[in-house]
Structures are given as structure tokens and as C-alpha cells.
C-alpha positions in Angstrom: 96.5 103.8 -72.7 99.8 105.7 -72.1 99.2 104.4 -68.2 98.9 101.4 -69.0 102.2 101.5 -71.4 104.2 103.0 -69.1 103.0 100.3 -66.3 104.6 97.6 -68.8 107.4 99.1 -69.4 108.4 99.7 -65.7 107.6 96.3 -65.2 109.7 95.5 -68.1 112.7 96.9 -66.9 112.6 95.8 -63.0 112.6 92.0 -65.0 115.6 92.8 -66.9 117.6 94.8 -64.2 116.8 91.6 -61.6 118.0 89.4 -64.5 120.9 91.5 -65.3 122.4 91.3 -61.8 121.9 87.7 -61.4 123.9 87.1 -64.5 126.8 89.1 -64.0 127.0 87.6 -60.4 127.5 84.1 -62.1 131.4 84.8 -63.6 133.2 81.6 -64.6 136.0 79.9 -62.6 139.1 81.7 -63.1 137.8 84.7 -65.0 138.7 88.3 -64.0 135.9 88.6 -61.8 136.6 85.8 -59.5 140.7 86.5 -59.6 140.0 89.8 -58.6 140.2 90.2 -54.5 138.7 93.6 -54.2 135.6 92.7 -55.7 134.1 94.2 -58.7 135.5 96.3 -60.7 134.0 99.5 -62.3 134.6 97.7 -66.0 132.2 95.0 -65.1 129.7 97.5 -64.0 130.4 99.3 -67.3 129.7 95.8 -69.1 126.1 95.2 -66.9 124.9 98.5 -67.8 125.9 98.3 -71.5 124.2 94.6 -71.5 121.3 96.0 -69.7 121.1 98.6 -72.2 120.7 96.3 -75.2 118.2 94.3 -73.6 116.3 97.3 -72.9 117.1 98.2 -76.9 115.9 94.9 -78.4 112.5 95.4 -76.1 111.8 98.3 -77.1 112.5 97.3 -80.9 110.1 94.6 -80.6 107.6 96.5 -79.1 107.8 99.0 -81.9 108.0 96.8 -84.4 104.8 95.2 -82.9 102.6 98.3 -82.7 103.9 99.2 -86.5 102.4 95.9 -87.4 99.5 96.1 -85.9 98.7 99.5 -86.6 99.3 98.7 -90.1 96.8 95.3 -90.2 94.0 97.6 -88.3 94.3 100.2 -91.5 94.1 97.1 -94.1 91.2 96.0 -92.2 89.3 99.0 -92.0 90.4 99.7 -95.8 89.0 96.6 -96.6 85.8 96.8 -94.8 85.2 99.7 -97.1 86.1 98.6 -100.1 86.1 94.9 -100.6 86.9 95.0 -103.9 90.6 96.2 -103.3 91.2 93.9 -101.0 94.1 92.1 -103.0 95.8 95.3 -103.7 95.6 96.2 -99.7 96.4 92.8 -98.6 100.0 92.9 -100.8 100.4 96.4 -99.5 100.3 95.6 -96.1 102.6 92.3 -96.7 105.2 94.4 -97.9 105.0 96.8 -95.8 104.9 94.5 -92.8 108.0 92.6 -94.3 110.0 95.8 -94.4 109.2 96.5 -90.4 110.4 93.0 -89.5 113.3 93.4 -91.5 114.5 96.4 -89.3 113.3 95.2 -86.3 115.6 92.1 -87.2 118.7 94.6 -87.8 118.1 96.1 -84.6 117.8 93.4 -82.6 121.4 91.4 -84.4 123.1 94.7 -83.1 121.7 94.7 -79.6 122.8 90.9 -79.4 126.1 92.1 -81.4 126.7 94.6 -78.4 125.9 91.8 -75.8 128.2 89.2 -77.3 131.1 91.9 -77.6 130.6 93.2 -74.0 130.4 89.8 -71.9 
């Protein structure tokens, strides 16, 4: 299992570092970038690590926010399937509780995309 995580999330980030690099070679006409005769500058390679960064922080949120969910729906299943009569009281509990992780996970990725808006 840990393998197998690890497996994704090299994968994961060789995606994002090729897309990262093909983005910050596509600067606008007449931006810094392209003014600039001696190439690029250590700023925009402080900017393409930062944005790299964020995307690599918003992945990881929703890959947490995915295994809190789902860890949470196996409990109310197995809860369930031994007590069927509490299965309204378990289903709310695990709404709310599923609310409140998509809620954070929704803070955290508006302030990875924050940091990416403020550094490009």
C-alpha cells in the first residue's frame, strides 16, 4: 500500500514539474521575461518553484481530504452493518463530518490558488 502511494505520488509530481516548466516558458509579449536579454532571471525561478509548490499543496490536500472521506464512509458502513438500527444517527454523523473535511480541504486549496495568482 505505502508502494503503491509513493508510486503515485512520484508520478504525480514528474506531471506537475513537466507542466510547470512548460508554463513558465510561455511568458507574454513584452513582459519581464521576454525584455530581459540575459535570460531568466533567479525571481522567475523563485516564482516556478513557489507555483510548483502550491500545486503540489492543493494535491496533496485533495488527496487527504479524499482518504479522510473515505476512511470515514468505510467506518459508517461497517457501523451500520452491525447495527442497522442506528443507521440514521451514523448516516448524519458521517454527513457532517464529511462536510467539515470538504470545507478545509476547500480553505486549503483557495490559498494554494491564492499563492499561484499572487506569484504569476
Amino acid at each position: 500500500m505505502v508502494d503503491l502511494l509513493f508510486r503515485i505520488l512520484a508520478v504525480v509530481l514528474v506531471i506537475a514539474v513537466m507542466f510547470s516548466f512548460v508554463a513558465s516558458a510561455q511568458a507574454a509579449v513584452g513582459s519581464p521575461a521576454t525584455d530581459a536579454k540575459e535570460g531568466v532571471s533567479a525571481g522567475s525561478y523563485a516564482q516556478m518553484l513557489g507555483v510548483l509548490g502550491a500545486l503540489l499543496g492543493s494535491g496533496i490536500i485533495v488527496f487527504g481530504a479524499a482518504m479522510g472521506i473515505s476512511r470515514i464512509a468505510s467506518g459508517a458502513t461497517e457501523a451500520v452493518a452491525r447495527q442497522p438500527e442506528a443507521g440514521g444517527r451514523i448516516f448524519t454523523s458521517m454527513v457532517i463530518a464529511a462536510s467539515l473535511i470538504e470545507g478545509i480541504a476547500f480553505f486549503g486549496l483557495i490559498v494554494c490558488f491564492v499563492a499561484i495568482f499572487l506569484l504569476t
